[in-house]
N, C-alpha and C positions, 0 to 999 in steps of 0.2 A: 721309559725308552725301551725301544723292543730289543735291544742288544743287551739287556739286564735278564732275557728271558730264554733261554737257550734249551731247546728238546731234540737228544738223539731218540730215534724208535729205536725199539727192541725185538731182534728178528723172532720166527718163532722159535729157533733154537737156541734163544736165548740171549745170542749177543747184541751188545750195544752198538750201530752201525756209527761207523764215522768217514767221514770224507779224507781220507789220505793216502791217497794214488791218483795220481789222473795219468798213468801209461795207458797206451791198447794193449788190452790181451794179445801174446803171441799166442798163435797156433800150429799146431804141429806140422800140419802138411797143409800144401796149397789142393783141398781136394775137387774135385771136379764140380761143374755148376750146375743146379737144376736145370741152365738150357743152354746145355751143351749144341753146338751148332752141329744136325744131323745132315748128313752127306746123301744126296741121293743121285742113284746111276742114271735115272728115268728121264732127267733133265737132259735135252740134250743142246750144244754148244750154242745155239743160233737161240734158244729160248732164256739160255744162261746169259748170252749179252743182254737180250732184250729186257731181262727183269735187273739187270745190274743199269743198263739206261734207265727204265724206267723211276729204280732206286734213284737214282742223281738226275732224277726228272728229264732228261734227255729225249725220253720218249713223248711225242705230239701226240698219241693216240691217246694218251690217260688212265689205258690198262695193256696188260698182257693178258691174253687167253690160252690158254694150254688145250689142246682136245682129250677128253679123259671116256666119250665115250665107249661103251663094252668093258671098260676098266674094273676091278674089284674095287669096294669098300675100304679095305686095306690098302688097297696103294694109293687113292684118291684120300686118306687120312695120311699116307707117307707126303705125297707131293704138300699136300697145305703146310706138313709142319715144315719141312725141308725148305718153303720158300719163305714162310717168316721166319724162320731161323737164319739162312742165309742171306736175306736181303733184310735187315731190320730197317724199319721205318713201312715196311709193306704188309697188307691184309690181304685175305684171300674169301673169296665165298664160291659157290657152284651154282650156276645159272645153265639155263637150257636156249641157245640158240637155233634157230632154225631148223628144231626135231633133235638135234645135239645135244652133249652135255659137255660142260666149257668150267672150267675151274679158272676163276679171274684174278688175278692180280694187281691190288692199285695200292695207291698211298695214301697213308690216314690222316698225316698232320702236317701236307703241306712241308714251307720252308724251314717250319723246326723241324720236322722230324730231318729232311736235309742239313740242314747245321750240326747234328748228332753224328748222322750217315760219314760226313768228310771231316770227322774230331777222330784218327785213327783209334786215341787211347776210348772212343766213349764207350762202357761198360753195355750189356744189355741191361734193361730199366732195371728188371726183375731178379736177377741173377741173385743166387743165395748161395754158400757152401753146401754141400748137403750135409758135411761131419760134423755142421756148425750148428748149435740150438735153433730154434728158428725165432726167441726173447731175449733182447738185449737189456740186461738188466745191469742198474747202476744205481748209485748213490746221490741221490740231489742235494743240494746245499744252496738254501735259499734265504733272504733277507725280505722281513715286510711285505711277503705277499704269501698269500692263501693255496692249498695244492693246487685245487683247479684254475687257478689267474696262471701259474708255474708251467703249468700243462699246456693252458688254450697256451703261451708265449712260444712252448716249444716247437706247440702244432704249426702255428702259422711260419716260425723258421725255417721248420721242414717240411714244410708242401702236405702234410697229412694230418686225417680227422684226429679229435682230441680222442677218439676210442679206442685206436691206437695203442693206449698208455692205459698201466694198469699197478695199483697201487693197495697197499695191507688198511690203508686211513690217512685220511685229511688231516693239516696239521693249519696250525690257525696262523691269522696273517700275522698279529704285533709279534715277533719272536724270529730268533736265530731258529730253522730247525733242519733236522739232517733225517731222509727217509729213503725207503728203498724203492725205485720204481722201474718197471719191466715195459720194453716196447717191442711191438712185432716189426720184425724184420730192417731194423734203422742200425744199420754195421755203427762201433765203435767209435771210429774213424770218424763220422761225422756227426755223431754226438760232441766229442772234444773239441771238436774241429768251433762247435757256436761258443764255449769257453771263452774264445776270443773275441766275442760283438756281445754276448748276453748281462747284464747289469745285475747286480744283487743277486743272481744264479750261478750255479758250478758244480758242470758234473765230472763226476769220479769212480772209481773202484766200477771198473766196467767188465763184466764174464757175460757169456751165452748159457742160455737153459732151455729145457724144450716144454717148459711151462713160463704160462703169466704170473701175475701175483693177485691174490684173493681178499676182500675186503675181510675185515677183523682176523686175518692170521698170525697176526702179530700177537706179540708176548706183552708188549707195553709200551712204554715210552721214558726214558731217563733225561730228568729236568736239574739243568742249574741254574739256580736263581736269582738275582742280589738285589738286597732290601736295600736301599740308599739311606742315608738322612738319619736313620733312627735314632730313638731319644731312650729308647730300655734300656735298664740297667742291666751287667751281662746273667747275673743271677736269674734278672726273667727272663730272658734269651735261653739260658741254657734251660730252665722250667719248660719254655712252651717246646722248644724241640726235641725235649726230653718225652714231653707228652705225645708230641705228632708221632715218633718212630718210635715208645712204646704200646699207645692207647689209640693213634692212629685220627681215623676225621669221619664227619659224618658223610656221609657219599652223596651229597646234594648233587644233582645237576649246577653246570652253570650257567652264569648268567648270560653268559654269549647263546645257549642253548634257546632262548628264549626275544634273540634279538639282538639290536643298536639302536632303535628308533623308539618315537613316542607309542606305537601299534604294537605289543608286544607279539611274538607270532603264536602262540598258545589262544591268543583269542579268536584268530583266524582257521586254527584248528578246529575248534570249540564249534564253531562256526558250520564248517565242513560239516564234522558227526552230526550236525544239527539237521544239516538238510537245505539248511539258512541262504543260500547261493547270492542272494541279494549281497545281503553282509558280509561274504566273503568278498564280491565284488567291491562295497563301499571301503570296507577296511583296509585292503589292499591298495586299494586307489587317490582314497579323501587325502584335504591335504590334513597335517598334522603338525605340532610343534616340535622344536628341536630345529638344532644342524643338520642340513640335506643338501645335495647337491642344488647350484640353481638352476638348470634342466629340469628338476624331478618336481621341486617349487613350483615350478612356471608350468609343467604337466600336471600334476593336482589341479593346481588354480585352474586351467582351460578344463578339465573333467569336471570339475563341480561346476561351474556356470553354464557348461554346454551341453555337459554328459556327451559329451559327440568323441566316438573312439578316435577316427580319425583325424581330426581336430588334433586330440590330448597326444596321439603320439607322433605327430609332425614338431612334437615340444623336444623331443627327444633326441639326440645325436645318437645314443646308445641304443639300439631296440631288444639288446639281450637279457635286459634286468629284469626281474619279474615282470614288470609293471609294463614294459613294453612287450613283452612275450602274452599278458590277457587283453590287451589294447588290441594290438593284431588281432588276436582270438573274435573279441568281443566286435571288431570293422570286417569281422569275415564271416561270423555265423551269429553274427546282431545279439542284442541283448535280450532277448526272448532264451537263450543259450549259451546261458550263464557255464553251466557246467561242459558245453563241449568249450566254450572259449577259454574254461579253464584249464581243458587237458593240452593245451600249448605250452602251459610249462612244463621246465621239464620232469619227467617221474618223481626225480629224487628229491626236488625241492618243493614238489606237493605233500609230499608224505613227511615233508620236514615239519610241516603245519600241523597235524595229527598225533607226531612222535613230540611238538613242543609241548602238547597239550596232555599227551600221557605223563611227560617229565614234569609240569607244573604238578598235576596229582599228586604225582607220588615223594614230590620234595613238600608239599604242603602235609600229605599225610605221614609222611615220618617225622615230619617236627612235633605234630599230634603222639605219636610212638616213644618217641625220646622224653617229651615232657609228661605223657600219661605213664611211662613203667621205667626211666629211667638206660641206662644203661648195663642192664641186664634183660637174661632170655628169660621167657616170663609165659604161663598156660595160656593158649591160642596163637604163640609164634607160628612164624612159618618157616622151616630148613629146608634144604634140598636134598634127596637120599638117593643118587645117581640121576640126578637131573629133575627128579621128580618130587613136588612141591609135598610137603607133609606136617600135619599140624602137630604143634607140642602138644603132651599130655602134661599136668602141673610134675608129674615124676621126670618127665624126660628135660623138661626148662632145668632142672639141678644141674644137669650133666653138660648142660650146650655154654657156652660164651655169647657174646652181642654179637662176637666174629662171625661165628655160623649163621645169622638171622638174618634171612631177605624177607622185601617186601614184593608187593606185585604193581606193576602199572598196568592200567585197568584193561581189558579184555575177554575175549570170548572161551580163550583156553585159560584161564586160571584162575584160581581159587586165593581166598581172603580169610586173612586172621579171623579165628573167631569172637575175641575180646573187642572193644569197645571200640577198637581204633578201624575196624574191618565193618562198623557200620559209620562210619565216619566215611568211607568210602562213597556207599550208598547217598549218603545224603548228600555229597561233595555234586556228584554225578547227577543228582532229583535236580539240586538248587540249577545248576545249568540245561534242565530240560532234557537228560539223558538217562536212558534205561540200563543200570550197570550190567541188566541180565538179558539185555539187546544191543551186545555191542558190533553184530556184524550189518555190513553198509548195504545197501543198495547197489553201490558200485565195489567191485569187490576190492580194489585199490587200498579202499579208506575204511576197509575191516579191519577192527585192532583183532591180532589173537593174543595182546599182551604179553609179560614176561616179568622174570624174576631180578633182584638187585639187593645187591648185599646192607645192606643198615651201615656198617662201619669200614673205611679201609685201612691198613696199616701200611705206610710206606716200606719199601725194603732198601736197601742199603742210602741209611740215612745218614749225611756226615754236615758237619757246619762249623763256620769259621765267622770270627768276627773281625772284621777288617779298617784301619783308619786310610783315609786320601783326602787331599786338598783340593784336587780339580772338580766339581759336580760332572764336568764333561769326558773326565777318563777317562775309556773303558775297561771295567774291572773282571772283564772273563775273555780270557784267549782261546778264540775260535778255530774252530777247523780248516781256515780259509790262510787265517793267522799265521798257524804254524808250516800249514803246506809253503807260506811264501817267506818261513824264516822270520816271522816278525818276533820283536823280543815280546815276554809273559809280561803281564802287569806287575807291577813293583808294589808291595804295600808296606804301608809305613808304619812305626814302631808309634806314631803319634801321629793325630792330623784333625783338619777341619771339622771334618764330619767320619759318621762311621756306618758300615753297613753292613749288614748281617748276608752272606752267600750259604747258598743252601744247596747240597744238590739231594734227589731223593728218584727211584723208580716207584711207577704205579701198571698198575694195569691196563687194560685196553677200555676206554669208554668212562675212565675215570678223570676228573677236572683237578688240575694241579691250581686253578684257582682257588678251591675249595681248600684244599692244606694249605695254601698259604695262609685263606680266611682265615682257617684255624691257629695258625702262628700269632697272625697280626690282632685277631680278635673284631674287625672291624669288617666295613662293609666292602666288597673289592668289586662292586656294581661298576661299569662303562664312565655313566655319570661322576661319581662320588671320587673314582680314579682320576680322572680327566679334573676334576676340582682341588685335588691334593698337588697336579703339576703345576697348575696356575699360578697357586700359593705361593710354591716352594721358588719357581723359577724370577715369580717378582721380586 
């Protein structure tokens, strides 16, 4: 259950953000607005009715003309702003009638912009404080859905692109989680104000800044966790978490990094570096086994019989998922163009394909690492010495710990263990048809320059309780949402049905708190194998 899985981020200065305020910021003064209405003398009284008619459409002519010939530059810049300033709902351009030069006046939007025009209180669209940051930045608190599902919900509430919004990192859908995100120019006020229609979201601790927020700025992420059901005895409880927060976990990637479906996304990488576009196409599109939506079902099935794009995506209610995003592609610039229909999706989740296939690497090659020299730093590691990748000497492995030891996923900028595990690489890379020591693309996108990652993590403030309860349906962690509305904390019992291990611990950024729990539980904590243990438990 995703309320068993709870992550506050961790700002970059450290703190653990949590949802508890939802006031607007008061501000000091009411300071004046970027569009302040400018007064001008030049207008004079008979041209001032006629564009306040025209504002409330009164006027049958359909514009106003001003004569601005012999006029300066400067004053013919005065009169444009002065009259959308003072008649909102009106635009202005300069035309040349009859040898003349005419500055025109009409209206843009019709009877909305009229419904605005005669709302006395209504705001200019634009207006911003000037003493006011120009990023509204606040605390999300979200249930069971993904940052960007969070984002597109917001966008469409508030009439504005998802670009809008800008965030330190994604936080995954099954989870309570609590992060910090920055919006241009969306006042307070009517952030709080969707509090009241939004489901499973809740925004809070609301300030202005006069910046966004930056992907990876972030410090980490702090997880509380709770094992249901378990059958250890507390001796091994206390052993394995004794182990996680002093010996720490191997820094695999997760498994979510690599997928939900039967198509892992590293083979669709694999794929890409290849050149392969074909098999990008088919892997992406073929159907496949497993649970999937029946939309997605029913467009596989019409693609492999027809191959007809448009065909496969008339299957579709959704056209935003991948699959519809190279369907379009592929019904607009045909299948000869493979690779422009690819570039429909979007950036980040082409490059996901590339980054799955670096991540398989290098989790395949450190299990290679761990079982060829153990958990120790060992002649042909690799450390970092101000960013910069450096080989051990056998004297310098005396002096280092596992802690200090990255590995590299593969690329163009970086260099590989000398020892046995560093041609392991190589041959990883041959078997797939890939040149370790060509790894820049043709299209520059799907150049790896690779990068470095540490061998082992250690969690930092690791604390854990063993807890009894009778309900399987309790909730056994009080949330942020919880306390802001007064609810009472979980009660745990001195004796009970069953017992579950809570855990809380902070990691770093880009580190999988699936992975320490592997390491707790000892077992597999795959999508599959999870979703087989609820089945069990709940029959």
């Amino acid at each position: 259950r995703y309320s068993d899985f709870v992550v506050h981020e961790i700002s970059k200065e450290g703190k653990i953000l949590r949802l508890d305020d939802l006031s607007i910021p008061v501000e000091t003064e009411d300071a004046p607005t970027e569009t302040e209405p400018v007064e001008c003398q030049d207008l004079t009284e008979e041209q001032k009715q006629q564009l306040a008619d025209l504002q409330l459409m009164k006027n049958k002519e359909g514009n106003v003309a001003i004569e601005v010939e012999g006029d300066s530059k400067e004053r013919r810049t005065l009169l444009h702003k002065a009259i959308k300033s003072l008649y909102p709902g009106l635009e202005t351009k300069t035309e040349e009638r009859e040898g003349k030069r005419f500055i025109v006046a009409y209206h843009t939007a019709g009877k909305k912009a009229l419904a605005e025009v005669r709302t006395a209180a209504a705001p200019r669209k634009h207006s911003w404080p000037k003493n006011r940051g120009s990023f509204c930045h606040f605390v999300l608190y979200k249930e069971n859905k993904d940052t960007m599902d969070a984002i597109n919900v917001l966008s469409k509430f508030l009439r504005v692109r998802p670009n809008v919004f800008s965030y330190m990192g994604t936080k995954d859908k099954r989870a309570i989680t609590v992060q910090e995100i920055a919006v241009l120019k969306i006042s307070a006020e009517r952030l709080a104000h969707l509090n009241k229609c939004l489901m499973n979201l809740k925004l809070g601790n609301f300030s202005y800044k006069k910046h966004p927020l930056k992907l990876g700025e972030l410090q980490g992420n702090h997880f509380t966790v709770v094992l249901r059901n378990i059958s250890g005895s507390g001796e091994q409880v206390e052993q394995a978490m004794t182990s996680l927060r002093d010996t720490g976990f191997i820094n695999y990637y997760g498994m979510q990094r690599f997928g939900t479906t039967a198509v892992p996304t590293h083979q669709v990488g694999r794929a890409i570096l290849q050149n392969n576009w074909t098999e990008v196409m088919d892997l992406i599109l073929k159907p496949r086994p497993g649970a999937e939506k029946s939309y997605l079902v029913k467009c596989r099935e019409e693609w492999a019989q027809t191959q007809d794009p448009e065909a496969a995506l008339k299957k579709l209610p959704v056209k935003r998922c991948v699959e519809g995003q190279l369907l379009r592609g592929l019904s607009k610039y045909g299948k000869k163009n493979i690779i422009t229909a690819f570039g429909m999706i979007p950036r980040n989740n082409r490059l996901m394909y590339i980054h799955s296939y670096q991540s398989f690497v290098w989790n395949t090659m450190v299990s290679r690492r761990v079982e060829a020299y153990g958990l120790k730093a060992v002649e042909g590691d690799l450390i970092l010495k101000e960013g910069i990748a450096h080989i051990l000497s056998a004297e310098e492995a005396e002096q280092h710990s596992i802690h200090n030891i990255v590995m590299p996923l593969p690329g163009f900028d970086v260099i590989y263990p000398t020892h046995t595990v560093g041609k392991g690489y190589r041959e990883m890379l041959a078997a797939d048809n890939l040149d370790i020591d060509s790894m820049r693309h043709k299209i520059r996108d799907y150049s790896l320059a690779g990068a470095y990652r540490r061998i082992l993590i250690c969690p930092k403030d690791v604390t854990w309780e063993l807890i009894h309860y009778e309900d399987p349906r309790v909730p056994l962690v009080h949330t942020d949402v919880e306390k802001l509305e007064n609810k009472p904390a979980p009660v745990f019992l001195a004796e009970g049905k069953y017992r579950a291990l809570k855990m809380e611990f902070s990691l770093p950024s880009s580190t999988y708190a699936t992975m320490a729990i592997r390491e707790v539980l000892k077992m597999d904590t795959s999508i599959k194998n999870q979703t087989k243990l609820n089945t069990v438990w709940l029959n």
